[in-house]
Residue frames relative to the residue before (quaternion, step in Angstrom):
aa qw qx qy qz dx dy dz
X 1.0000 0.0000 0.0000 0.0000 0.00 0.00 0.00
X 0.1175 -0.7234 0.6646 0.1456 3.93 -0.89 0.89
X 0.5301 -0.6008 0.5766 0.1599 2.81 -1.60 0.76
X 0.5797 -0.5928 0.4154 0.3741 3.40 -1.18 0.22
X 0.4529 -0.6224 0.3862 0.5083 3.75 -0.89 0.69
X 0.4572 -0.5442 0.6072 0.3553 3.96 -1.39 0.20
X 0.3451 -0.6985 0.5917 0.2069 3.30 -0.95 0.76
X 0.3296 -0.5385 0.7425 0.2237 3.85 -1.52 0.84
X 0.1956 0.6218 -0.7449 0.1422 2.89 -1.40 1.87
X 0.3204 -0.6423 0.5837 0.3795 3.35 -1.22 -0.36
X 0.6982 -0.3905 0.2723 0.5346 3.91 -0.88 0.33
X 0.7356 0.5328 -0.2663 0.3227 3.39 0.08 -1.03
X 0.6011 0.5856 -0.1372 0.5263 3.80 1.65 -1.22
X 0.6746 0.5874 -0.3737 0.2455 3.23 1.09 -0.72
X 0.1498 -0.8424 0.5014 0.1288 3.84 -0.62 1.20
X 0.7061 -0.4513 0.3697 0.4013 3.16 -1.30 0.90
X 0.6110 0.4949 -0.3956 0.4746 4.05 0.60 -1.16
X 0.7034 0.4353 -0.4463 0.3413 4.04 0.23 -0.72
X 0.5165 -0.7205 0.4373 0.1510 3.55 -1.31 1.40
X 0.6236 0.0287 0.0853 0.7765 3.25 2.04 -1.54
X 0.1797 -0.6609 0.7229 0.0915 3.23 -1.93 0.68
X 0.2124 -0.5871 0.7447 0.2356 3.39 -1.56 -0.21
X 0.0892 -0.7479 0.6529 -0.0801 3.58 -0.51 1.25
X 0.2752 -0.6443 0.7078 0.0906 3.99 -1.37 1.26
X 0.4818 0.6149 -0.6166 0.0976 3.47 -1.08 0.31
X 0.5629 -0.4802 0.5503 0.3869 3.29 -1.89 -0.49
X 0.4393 -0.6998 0.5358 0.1737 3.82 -1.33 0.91
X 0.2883 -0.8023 0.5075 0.1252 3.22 -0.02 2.03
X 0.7205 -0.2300 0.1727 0.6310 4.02 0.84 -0.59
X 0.2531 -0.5795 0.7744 0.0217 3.15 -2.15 1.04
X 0.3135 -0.7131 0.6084 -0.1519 2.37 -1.20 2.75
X 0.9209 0.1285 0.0123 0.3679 3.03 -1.23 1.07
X 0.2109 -0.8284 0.3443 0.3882 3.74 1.69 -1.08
X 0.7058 0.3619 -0.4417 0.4192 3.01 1.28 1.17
X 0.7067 0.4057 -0.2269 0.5334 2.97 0.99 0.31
X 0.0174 -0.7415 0.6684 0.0562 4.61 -0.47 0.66
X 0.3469 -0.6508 0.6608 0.1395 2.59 -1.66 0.50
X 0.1136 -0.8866 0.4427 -0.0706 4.04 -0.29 1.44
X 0.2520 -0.8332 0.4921 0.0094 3.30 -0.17 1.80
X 0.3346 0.6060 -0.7032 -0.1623 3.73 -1.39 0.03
X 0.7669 -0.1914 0.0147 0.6124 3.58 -1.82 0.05
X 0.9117 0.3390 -0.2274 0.0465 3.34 -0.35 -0.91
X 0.7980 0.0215 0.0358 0.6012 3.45 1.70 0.13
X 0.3742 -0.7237 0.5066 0.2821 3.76 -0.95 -0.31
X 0.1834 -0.8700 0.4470 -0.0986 3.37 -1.41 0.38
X 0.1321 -0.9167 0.3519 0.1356 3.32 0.14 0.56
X 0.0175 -0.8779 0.4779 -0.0256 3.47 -0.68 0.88
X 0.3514 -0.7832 0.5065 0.0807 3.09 -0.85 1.43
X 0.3014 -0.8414 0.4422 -0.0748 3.42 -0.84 2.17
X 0.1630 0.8037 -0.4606 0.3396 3.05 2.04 0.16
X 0.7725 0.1218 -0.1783 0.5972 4.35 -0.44 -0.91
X 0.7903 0.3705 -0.3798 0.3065 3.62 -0.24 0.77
X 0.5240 -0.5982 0.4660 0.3878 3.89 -0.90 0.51
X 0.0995 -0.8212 0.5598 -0.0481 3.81 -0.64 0.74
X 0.0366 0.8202 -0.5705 -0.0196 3.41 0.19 1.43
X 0.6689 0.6840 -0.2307 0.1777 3.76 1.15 -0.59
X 0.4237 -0.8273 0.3300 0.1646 2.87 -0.91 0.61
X 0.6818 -0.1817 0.2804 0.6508 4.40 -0.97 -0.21
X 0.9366 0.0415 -0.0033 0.3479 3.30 -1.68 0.47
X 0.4657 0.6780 -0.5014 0.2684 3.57 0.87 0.91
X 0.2036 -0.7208 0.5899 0.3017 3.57 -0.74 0.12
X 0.3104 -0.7001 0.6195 -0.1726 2.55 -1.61 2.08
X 0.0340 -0.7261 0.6673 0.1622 3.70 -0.80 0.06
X 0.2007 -0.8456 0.4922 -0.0482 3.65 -0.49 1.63
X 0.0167 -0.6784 0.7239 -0.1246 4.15 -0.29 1.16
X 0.3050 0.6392 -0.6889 0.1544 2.83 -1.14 1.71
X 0.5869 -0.3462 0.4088 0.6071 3.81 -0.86 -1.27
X 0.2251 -0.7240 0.6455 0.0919 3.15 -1.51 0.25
X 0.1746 -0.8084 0.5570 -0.0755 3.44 -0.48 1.80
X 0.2524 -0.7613 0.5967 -0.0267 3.30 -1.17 0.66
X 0.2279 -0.8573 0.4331 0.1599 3.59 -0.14 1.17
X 0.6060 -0.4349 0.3184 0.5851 3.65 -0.94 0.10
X 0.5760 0.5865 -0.3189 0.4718 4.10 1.05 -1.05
X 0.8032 -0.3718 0.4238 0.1925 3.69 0.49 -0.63
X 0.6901 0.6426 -0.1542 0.2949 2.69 0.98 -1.78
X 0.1062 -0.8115 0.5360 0.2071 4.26 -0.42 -0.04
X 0.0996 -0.7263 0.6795 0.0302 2.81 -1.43 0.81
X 0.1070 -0.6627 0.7132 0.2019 3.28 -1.78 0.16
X 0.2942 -0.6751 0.6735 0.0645 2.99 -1.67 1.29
X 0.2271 -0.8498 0.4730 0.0501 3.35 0.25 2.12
X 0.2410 -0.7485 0.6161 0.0452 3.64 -1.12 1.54
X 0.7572 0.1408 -0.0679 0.6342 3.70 1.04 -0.61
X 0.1136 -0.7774 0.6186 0.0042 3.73 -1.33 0.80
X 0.1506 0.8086 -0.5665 0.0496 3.79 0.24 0.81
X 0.6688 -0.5370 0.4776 0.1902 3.08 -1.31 1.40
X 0.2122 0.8810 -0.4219 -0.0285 3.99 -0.89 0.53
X 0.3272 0.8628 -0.3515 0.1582 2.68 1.60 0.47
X 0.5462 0.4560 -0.4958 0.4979 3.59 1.01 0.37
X 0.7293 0.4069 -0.4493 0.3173 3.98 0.26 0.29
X 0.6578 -0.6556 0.3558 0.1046 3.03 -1.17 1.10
X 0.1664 -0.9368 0.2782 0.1315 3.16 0.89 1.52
X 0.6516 0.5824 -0.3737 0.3109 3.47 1.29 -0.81
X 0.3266 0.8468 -0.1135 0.4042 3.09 2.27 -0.37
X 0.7335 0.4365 0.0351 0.5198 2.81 0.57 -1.89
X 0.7014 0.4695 -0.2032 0.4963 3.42 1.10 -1.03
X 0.5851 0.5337 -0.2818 0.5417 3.81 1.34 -0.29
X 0.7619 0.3244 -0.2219 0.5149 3.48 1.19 -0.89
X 0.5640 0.4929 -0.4844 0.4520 3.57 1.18 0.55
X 0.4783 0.6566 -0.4094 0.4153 4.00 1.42 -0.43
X 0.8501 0.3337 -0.1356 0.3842 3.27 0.98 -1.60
X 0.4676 0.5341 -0.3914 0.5856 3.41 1.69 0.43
X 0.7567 0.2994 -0.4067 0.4152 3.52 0.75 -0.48
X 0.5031 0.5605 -0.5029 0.4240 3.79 1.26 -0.14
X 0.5963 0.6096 -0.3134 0.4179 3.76 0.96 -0.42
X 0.3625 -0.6774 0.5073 0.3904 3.30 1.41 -0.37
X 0.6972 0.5327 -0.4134 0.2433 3.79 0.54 -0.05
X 0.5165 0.2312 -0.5695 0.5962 3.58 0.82 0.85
């Protein structure tokens, strides 16, 4: 069985139609230890760490592929299946080459 692909968004991009995302940011706080809250320039998010191993800590950069729920309020969530560690990439970087991929139409 394949999964659906995870869309490359940033917080702010994320549309109600997308099933999965793959969201980059920095971990504003870990609630409770199942649940973080996951910041980049453009907004927050909350992601539930419940089906995954969570070694990380405040202010790390993470790159998070999970589902993306949508409450009756609005609200979004991701239900995070993979957590990969990124703190060696150069996010402001990364965040310049997602503008000019999404002016390209290719995210």
């Amino acid at each position: 069985m394949s999964r659906e692909h995870a869309a490359q968004r940033i917080i702010q991009d994320i549309k109600s139609s997308d099933s999965r995302v793959q969201i980059i940011g920095y971990i504003k706080d870990i609630v409770d230890n199942d649940h973080i809250i996951l910041k980049d320039k453009s907004n927050d998010i909350n992601v539930d760490i419940k089906k995954v191993d969570f070694t990380f800590q405040k202010e790390d950069l993470i790159n998070v592929i999970g589902e993306l729920n949508i409450n009756m309020e609005g609200e979004k969530e991701i239900e995070a299946e993979i957590i990969q560690d990124k703190k060696n990439l150069n996010f402001d970087y990364y965040l310049k080459l997602y503008e000019i991929k999404k002016d390209l139409k290719l995210i």
